[in-house]
N, C-alpha and C positions, 0 to 999 in steps of 0.2 A: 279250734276256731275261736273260742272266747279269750285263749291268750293272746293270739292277734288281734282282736277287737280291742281289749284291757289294755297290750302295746300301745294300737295306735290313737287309743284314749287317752291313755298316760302323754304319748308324744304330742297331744292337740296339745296340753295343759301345760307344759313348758314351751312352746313356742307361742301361747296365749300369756304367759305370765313374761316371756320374757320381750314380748311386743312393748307390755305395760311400765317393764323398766327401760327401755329406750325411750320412749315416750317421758322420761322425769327427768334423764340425762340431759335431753335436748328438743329442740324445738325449727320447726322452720321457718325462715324469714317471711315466708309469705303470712304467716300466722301471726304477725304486727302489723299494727296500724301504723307506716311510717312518718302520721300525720300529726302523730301523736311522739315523736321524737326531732329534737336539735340535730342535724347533722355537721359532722365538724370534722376537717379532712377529706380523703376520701372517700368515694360510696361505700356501704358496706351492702357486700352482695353476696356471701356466703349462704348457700341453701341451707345447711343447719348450721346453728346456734344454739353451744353448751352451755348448758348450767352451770355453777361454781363448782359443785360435787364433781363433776366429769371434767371439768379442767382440772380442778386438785389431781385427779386419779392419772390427769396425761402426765402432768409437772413431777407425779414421783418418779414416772419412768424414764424420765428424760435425763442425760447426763450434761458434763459441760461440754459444747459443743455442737448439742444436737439442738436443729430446730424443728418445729411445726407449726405449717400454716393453720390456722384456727380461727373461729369467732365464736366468741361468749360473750354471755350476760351475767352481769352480779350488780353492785352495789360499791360507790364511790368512799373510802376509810378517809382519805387525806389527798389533798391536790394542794400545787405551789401558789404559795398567797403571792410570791412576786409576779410571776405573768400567766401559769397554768399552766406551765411546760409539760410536768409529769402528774400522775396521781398513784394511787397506791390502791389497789381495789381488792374488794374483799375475795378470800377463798375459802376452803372449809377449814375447821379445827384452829381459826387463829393465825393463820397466815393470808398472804397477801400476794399479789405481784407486783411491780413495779413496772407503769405502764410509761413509756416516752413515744413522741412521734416523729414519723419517719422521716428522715432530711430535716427535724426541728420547723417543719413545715406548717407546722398548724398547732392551737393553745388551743386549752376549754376553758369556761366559763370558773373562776375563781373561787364559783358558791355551791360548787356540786356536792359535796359531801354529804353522802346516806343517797344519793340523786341513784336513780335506776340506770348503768349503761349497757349497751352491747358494744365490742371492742373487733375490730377483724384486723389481724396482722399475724404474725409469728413469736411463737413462747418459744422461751429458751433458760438456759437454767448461767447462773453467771456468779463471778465472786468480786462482792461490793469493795471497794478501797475502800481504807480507811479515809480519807481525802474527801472523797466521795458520797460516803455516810455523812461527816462534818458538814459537806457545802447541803446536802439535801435536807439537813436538820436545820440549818440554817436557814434556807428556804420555807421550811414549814414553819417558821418561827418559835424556833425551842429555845430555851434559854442557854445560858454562856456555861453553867454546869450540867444541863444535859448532855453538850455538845462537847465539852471537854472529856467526861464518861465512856466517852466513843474511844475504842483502844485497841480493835480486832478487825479484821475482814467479814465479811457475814454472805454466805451463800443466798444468792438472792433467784428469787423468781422473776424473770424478766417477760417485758411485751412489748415490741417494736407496733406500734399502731400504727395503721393505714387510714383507718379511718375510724369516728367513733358516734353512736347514735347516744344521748343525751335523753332521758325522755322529760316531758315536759312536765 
């Protein structure tokens, strides 16, 4: 009888410990104050919203090809100074994705960098041209030997935005 109680003491304590890790992965939308965010594009209306940690961990498993619908929140690296087409948002460990908007339908704000967003669209894993890299380095305004530098295709993390929350 005590090792069945010990079991299902033991089993309270991982399904209590592991409440507390979903709970740092993500979050629910209703759990922001949307009044407190720009919105730019489409609604974003996903019931949860990942952290950077938990999208990092979708992005390794992902091949080229595969997508998933998603929303997360992180933090703005770099957006295009010419009209705010793309930006570049942070992930863990130093990487990034490369966030563009759907049908080129909609820009953000030119000054968001380090700005808080939340993004709701489709990640997918993609291989950058070289061409590609060049015009986007160009756009962020690198210089003519950064841009030269550029010599290889680079596996890139990608994000078709629908929509994007900006916070204020």
């Amino acid at each position: 009888m005590k090792k069945i109680a010990l079991f299902f003491a033991g089993l309270s304590c991982l399904v209590a410990c592991n409440s507390v890790q979903n709970e740092k992965e993500s979050f629910a939308m209703q759990d922001i104050k949307i009044s407190e965010y720009n919105t730019f594009g489409g609604e974003v209306s996903s019931n949860t919203v990942l952290y950077k940690d938990a999208i990092t961990e979708k992005y390794e498993n992902l091949k080229e090809g595969d997508t998933i619908d998603i929303a997360f929140s992180s933090t703005v690296n770099d957006v295009c100074k010419a009209k705010g087409c793309w930006m570049k948002v942070a992930l863990t460990n130093d990487q990034e994705t490369m966030v563009k908007f759907k049908d080129y339908g909609f820009f953000v704000p030119k000054d968001i960098e380090n700005d808080t967003i939340i993004v709701q669209g489709r990640a997918y894993v993609s291989e950058t041209s070289v061409e590609e890299l060049k015009h986007l380095a160009s756009d962020a305004g690198k210089s003519e030997a950064e841009i030269a530098a550029i010599t290889s295709p680079k596996k890139t993390y990608s994000f078709m935005a629908d929509g994007v929350l900006v916070k204020q």
